[in-house]
Backbone bond lengths (Angstrom), bond angles and torsions (degrees), N, CA, C in turn:
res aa  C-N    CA-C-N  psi(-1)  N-CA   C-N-CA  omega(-1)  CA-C   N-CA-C  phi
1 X - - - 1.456 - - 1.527 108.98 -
2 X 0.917 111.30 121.62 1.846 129.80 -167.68 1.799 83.70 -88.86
3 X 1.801 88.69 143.47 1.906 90.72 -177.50 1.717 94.23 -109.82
4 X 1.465 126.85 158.38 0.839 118.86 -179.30 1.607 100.14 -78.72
5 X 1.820 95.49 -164.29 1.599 102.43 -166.75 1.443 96.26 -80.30
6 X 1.017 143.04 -63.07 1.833 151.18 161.21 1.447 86.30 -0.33
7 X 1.160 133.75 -82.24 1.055 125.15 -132.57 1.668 99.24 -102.43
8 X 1.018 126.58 -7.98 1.198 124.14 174.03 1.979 96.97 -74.94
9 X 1.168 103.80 -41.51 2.004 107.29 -151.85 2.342 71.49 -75.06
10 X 1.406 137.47 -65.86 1.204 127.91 164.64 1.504 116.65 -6.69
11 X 1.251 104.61 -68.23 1.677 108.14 -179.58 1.602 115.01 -43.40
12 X 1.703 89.97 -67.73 1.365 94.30 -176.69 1.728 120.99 -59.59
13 X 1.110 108.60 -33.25 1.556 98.14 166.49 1.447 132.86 -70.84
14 X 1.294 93.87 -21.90 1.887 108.54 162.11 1.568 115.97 -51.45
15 X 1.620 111.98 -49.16 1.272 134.61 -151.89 1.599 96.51 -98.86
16 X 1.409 123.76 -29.32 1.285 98.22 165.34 1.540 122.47 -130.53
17 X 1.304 91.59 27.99 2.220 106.47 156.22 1.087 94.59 46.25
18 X 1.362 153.70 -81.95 1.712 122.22 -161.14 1.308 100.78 -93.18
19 X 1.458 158.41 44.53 1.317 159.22 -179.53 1.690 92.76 -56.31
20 X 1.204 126.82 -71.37 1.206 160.21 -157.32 1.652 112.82 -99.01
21 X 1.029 103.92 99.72 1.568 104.78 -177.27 1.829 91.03 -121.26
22 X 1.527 98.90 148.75 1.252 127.68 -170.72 1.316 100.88 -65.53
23 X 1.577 104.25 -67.19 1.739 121.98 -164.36 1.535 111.99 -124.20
24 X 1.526 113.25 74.77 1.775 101.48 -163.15 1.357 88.02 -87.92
25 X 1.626 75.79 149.59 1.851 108.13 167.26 1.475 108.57 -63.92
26 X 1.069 130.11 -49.42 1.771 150.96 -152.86 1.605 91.84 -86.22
27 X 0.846 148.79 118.57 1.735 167.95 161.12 1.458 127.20 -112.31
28 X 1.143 130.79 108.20 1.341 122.81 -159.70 1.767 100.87 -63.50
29 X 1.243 109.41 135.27 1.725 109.03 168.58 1.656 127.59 -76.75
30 X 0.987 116.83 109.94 1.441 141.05 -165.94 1.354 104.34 -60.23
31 X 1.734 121.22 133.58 1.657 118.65 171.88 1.228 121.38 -51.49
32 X 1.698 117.78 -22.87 1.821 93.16 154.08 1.101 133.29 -88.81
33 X 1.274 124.18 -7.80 1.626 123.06 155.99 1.209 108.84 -49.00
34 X 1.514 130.28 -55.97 1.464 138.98 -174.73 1.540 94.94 -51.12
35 X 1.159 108.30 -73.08 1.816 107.59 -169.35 1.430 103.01 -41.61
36 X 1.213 130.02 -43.18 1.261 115.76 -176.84 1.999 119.73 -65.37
37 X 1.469 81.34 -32.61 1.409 76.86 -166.09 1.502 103.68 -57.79
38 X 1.385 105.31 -64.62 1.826 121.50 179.41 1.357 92.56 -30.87
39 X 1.403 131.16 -39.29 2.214 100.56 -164.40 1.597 95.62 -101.87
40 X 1.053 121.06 -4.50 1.550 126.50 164.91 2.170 106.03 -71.83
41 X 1.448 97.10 -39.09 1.441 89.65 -179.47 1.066 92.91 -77.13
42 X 1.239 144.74 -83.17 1.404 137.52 160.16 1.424 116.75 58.26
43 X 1.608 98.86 -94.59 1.228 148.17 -159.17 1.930 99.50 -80.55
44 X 1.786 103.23 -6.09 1.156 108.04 162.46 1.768 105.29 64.69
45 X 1.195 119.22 42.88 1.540 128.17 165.13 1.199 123.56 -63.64
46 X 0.987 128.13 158.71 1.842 122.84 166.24 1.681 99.21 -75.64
47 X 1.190 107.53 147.87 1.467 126.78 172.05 1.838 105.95 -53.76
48 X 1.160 121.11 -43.39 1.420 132.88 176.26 1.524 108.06 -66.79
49 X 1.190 119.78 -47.62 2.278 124.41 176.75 1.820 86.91 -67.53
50 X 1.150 136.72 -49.83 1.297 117.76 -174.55 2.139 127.03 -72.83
51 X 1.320 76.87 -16.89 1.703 85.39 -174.99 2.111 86.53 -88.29
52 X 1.238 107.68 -60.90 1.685 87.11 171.01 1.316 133.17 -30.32
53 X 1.897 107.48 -59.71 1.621 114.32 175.44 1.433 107.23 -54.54
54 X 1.212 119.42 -72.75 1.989 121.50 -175.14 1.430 118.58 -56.86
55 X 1.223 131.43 -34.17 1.882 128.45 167.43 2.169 72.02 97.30
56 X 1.104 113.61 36.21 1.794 91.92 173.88 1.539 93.64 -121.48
57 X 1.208 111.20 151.19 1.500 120.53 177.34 1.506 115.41 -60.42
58 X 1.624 113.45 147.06 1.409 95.61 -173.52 1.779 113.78 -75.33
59 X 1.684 104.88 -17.44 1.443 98.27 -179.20 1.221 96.05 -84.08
60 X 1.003 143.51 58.98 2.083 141.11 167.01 1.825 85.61 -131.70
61 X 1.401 108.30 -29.16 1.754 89.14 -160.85 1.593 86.75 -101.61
62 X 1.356 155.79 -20.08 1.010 152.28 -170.05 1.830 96.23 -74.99
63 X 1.077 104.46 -57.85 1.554 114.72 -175.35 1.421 98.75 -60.91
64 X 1.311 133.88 -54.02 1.696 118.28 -179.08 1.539 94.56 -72.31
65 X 1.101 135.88 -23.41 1.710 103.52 -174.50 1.309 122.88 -65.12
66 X 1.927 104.94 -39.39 1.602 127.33 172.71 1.247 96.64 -56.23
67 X 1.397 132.26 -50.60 2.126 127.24 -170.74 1.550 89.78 -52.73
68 X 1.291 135.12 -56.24 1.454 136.12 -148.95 1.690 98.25 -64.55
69 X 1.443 118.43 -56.36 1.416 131.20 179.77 1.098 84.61 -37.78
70 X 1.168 92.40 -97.55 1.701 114.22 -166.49 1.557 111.78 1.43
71 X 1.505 100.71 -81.79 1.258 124.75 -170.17 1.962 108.33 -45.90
72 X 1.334 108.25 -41.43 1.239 111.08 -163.02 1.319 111.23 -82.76
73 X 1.844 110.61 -31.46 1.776 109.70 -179.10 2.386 96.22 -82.21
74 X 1.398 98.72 -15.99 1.857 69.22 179.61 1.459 100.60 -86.11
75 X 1.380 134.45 2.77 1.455 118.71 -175.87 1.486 97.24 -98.40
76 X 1.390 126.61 11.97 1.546 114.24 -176.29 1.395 88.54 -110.15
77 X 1.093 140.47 -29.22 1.574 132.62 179.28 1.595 125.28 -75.08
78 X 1.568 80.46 -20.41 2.177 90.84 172.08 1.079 110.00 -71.92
């Protein structure tokens, strides 16, 4: 007997107790948050004036600034 989807996504939230949170803290950050951030780095801000302006943590914007480095000095060596 095949379970439907209801009761399959039920199961699984049974089986892993916080699947489903009411009010999460954690929110995925939206491409205009990003745009903002990038012309906020820009403009050469402290990591702390940008986590005030956006409501985003400063370790979320420290960690995407290092991805951006990152990302941008290994594509100049390829």
């Amino acid at each position: 007997m095949a379970l439907s989807t209801t009761a399959t996504r039920t199961i699984n939230a049974e089986t892993a107790k916080r699947q489903f949170v009411l009010n999460p803290r954690n929110r995925p950050v939206t491409e205009e948050s990003k745009k903002l951030i990038d012309s906020l780095l820009l403009e050469r801000l402290s990591i702390a004036a940008i986590s005030r302006v956006s409501g985003i943590s400063e370790t979320w914007i420290q960690t995407y600034e290092l991805r951006k480095i990152q990302y941008r000095t290994s594509r100049s060596y390829n």
